[in-house]
mmCIF file as Biopython writes it, N, C-alpha, C and O atoms, coordinates in Angstrom:
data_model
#
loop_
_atom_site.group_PDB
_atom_site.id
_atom_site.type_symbol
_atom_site.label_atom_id
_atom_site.label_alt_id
_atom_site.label_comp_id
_atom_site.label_asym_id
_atom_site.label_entity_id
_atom_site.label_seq_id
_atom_site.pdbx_PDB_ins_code
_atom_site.Cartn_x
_atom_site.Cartn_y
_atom_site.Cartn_z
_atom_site.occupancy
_atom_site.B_iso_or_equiv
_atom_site.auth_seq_id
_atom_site.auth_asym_id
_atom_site.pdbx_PDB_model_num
ATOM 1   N N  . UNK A ? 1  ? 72.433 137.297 46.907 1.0 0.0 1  A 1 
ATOM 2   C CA . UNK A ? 1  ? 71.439 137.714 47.902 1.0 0.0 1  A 1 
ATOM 3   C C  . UNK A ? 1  ? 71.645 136.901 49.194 1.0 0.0 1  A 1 
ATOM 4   O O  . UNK A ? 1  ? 71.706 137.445 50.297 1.0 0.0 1  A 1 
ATOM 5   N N  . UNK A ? 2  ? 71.763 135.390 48.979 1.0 0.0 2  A 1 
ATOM 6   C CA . UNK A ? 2  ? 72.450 134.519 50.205 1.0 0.0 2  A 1 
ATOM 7   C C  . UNK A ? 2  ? 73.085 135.324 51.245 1.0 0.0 2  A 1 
ATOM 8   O O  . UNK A ? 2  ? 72.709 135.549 52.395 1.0 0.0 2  A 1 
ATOM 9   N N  . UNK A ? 3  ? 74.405 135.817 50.442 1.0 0.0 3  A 1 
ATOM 10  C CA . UNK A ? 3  ? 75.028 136.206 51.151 1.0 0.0 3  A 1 
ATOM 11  C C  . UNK A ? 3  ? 74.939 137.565 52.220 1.0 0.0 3  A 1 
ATOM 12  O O  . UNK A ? 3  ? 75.420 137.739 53.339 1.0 0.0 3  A 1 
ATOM 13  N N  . UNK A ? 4  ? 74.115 138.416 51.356 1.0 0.0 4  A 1 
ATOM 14  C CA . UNK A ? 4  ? 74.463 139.460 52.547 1.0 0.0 4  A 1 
ATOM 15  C C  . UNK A ? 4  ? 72.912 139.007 52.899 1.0 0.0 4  A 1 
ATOM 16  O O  . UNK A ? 4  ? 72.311 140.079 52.969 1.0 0.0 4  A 1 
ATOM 17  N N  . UNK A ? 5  ? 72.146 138.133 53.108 1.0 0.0 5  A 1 
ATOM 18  C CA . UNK A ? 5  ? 71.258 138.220 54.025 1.0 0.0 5  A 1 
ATOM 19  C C  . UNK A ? 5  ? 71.666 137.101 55.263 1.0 0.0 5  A 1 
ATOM 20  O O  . UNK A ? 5  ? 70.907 136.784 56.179 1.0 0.0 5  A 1 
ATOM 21  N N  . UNK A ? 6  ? 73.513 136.419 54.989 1.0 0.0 6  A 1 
ATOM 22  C CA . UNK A ? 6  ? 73.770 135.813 55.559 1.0 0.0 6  A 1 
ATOM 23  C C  . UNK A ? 6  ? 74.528 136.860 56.569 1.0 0.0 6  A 1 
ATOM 24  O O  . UNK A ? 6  ? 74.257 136.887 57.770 1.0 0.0 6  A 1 
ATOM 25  N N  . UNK A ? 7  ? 75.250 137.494 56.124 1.0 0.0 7  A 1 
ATOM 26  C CA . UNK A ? 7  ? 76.090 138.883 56.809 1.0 0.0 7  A 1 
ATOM 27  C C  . UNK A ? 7  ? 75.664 139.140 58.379 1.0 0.0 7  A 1 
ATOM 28  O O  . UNK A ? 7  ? 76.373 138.818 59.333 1.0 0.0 7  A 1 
ATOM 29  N N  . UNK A ? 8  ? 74.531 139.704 58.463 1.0 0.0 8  A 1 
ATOM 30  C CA . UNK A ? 8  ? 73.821 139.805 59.301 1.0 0.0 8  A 1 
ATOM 31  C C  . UNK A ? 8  ? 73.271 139.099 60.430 1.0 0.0 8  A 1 
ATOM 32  O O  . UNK A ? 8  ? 73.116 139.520 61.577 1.0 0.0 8  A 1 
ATOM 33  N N  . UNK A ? 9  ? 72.924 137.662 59.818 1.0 0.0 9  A 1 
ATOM 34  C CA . UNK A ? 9  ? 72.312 136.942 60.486 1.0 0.0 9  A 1 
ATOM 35  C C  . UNK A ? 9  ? 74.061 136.134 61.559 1.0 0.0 9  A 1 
ATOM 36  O O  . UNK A ? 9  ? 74.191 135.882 62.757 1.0 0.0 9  A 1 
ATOM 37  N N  . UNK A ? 10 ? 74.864 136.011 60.598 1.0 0.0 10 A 1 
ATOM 38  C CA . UNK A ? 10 ? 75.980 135.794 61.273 1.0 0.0 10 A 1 
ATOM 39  C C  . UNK A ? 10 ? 76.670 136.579 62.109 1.0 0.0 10 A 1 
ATOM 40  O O  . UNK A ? 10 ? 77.360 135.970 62.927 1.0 0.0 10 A 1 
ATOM 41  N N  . UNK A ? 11 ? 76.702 138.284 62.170 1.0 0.0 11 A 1 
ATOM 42  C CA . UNK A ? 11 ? 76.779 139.038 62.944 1.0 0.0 11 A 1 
ATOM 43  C C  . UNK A ? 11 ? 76.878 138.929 64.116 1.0 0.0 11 A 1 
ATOM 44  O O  . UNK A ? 11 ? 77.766 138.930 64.969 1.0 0.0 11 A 1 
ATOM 45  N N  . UNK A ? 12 ? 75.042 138.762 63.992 1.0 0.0 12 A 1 
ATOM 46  C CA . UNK A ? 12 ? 74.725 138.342 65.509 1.0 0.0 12 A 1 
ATOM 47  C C  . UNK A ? 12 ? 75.245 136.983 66.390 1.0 0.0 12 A 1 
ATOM 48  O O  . UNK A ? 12 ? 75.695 136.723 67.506 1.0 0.0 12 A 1 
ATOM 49  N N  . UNK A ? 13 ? 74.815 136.182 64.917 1.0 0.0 13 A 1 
ATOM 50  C CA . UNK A ? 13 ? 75.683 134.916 65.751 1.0 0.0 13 A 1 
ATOM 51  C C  . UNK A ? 13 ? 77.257 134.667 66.454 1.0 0.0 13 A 1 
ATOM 52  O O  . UNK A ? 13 ? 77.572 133.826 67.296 1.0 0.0 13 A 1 
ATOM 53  N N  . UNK A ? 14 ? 78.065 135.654 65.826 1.0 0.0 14 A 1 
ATOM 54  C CA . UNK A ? 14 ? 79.256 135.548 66.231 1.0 0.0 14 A 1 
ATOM 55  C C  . UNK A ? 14 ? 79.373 135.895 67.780 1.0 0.0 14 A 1 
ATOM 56  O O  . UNK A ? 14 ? 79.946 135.139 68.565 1.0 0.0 14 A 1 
ATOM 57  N N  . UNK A ? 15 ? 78.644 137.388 68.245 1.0 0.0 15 A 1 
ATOM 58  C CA . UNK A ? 15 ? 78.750 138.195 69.323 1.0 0.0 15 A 1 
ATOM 59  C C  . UNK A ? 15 ? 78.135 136.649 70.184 1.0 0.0 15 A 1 
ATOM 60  O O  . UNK A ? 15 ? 78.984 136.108 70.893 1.0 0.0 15 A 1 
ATOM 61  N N  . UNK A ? 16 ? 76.599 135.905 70.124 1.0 0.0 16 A 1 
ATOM 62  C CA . UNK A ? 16 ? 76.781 134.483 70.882 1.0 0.0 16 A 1 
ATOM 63  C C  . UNK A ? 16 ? 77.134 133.203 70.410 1.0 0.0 16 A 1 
ATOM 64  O O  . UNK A ? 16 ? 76.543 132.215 70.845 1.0 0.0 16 A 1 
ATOM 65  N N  . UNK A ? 17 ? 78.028 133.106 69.572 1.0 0.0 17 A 1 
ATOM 66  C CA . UNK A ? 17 ? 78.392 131.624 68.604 1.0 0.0 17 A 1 
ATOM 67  C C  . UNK A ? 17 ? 79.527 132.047 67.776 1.0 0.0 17 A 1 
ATOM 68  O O  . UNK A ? 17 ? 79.104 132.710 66.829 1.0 0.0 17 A 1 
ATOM 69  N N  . UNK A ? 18 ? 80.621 131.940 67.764 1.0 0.0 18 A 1 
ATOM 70  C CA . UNK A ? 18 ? 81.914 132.631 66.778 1.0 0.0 18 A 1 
ATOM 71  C C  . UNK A ? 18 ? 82.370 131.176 66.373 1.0 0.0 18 A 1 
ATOM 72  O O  . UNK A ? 18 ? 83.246 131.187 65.508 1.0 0.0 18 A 1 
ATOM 73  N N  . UNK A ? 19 ? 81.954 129.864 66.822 1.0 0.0 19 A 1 
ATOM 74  C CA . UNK A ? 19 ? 81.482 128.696 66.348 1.0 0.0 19 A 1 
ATOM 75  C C  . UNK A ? 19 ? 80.890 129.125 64.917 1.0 0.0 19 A 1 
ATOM 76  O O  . UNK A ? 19 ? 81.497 129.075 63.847 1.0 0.0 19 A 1 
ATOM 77  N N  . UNK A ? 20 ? 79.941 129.437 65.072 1.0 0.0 20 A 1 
ATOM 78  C CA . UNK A ? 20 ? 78.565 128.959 64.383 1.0 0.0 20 A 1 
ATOM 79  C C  . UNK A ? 20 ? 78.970 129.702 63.113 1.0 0.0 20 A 1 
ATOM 80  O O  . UNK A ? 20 ? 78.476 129.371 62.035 1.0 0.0 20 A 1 
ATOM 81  N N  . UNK A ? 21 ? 79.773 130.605 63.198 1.0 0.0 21 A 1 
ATOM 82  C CA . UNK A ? 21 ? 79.988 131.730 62.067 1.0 0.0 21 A 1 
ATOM 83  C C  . UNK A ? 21 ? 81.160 130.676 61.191 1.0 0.0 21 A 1 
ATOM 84  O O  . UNK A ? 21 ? 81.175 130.354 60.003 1.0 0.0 21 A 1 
ATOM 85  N N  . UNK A ? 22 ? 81.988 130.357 62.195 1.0 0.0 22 A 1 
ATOM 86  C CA . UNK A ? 22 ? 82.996 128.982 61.083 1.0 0.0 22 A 1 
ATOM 87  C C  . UNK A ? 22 ? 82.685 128.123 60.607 1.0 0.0 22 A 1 
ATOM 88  O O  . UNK A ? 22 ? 83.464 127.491 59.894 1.0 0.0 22 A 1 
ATOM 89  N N  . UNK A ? 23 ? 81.458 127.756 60.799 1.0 0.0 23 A 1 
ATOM 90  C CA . UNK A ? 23 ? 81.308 126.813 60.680 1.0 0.0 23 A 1 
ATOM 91  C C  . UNK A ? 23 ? 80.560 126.926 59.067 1.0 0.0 23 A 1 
ATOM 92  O O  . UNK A ? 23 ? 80.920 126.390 58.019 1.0 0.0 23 A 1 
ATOM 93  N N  . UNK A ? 24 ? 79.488 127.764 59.315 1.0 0.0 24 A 1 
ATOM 94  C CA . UNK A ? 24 ? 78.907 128.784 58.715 1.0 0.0 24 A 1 
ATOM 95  C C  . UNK A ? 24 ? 79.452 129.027 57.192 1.0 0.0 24 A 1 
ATOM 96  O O  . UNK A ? 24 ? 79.001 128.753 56.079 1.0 0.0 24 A 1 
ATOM 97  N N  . UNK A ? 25 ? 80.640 129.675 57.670 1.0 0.0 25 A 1 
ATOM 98  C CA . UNK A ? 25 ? 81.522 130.127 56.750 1.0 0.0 25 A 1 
ATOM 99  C C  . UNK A ? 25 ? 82.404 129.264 55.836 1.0 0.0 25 A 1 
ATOM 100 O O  . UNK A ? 25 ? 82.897 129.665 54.782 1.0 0.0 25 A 1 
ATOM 101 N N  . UNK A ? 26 ? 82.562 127.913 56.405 1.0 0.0 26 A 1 
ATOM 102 C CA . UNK A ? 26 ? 83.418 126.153 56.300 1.0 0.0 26 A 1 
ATOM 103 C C  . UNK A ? 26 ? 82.266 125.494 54.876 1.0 0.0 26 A 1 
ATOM 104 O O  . UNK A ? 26 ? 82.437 124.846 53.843 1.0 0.0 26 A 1 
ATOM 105 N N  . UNK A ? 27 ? 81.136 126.102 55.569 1.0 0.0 27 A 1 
ATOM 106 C CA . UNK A ? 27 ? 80.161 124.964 54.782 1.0 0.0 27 A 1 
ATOM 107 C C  . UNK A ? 27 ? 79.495 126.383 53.753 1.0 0.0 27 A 1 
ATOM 108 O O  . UNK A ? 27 ? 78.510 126.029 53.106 1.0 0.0 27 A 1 
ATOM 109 N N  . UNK A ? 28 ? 79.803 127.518 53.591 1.0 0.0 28 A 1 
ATOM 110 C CA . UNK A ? 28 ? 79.666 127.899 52.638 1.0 0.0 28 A 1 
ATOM 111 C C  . UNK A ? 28 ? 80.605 127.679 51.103 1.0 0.0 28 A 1 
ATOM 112 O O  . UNK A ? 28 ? 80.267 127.310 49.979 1.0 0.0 28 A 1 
ATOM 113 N N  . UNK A ? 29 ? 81.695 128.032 51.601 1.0 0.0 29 A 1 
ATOM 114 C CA . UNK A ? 29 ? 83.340 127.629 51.512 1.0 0.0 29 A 1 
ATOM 115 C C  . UNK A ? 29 ? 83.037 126.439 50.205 1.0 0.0 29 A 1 
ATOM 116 O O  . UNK A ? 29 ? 83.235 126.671 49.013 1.0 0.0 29 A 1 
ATOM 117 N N  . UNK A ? 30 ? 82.472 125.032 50.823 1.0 0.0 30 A 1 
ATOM 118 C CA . UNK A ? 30 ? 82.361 124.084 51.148 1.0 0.0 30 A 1 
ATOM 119 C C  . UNK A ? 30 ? 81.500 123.764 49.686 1.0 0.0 30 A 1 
ATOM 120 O O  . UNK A ? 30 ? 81.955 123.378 48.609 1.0 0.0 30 A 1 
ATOM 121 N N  . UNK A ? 31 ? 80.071 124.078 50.077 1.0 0.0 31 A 1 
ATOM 122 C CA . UNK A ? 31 ? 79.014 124.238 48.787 1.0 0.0 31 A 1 
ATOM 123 C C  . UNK A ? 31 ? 79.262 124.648 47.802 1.0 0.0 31 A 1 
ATOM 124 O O  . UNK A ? 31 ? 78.856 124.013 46.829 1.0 0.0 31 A 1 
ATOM 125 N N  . UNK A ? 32 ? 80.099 125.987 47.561 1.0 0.0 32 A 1 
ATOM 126 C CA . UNK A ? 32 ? 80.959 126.936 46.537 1.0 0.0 32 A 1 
ATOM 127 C C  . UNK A ? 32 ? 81.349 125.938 45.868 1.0 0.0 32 A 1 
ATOM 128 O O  . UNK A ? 32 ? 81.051 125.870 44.676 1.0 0.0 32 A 1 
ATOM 129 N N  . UNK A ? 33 ? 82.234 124.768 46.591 1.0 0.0 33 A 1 
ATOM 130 C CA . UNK A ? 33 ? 82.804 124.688 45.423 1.0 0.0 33 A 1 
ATOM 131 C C  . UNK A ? 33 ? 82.863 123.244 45.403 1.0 0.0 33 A 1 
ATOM 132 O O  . UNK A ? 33 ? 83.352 122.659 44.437 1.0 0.0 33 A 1 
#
């Protein structure tokens, strides 16, 4: 559920933050495992 309610919210962030989405994505990555 995380995830695709993360989908979205990163979406948007990319179009103002394509940062925020790597980072995002680094520290999901990250927690996983």
């Amino acid at each position: 559920i995380t995830s695709t309610e993360f989908t979205p919210g990163a979406s948007k962030s990319v179009k103002d933050r394509p940062i925020v989405l790597v980072d995002g994505a680094t520290l999901f990555e990250i927690s996983e495992k």
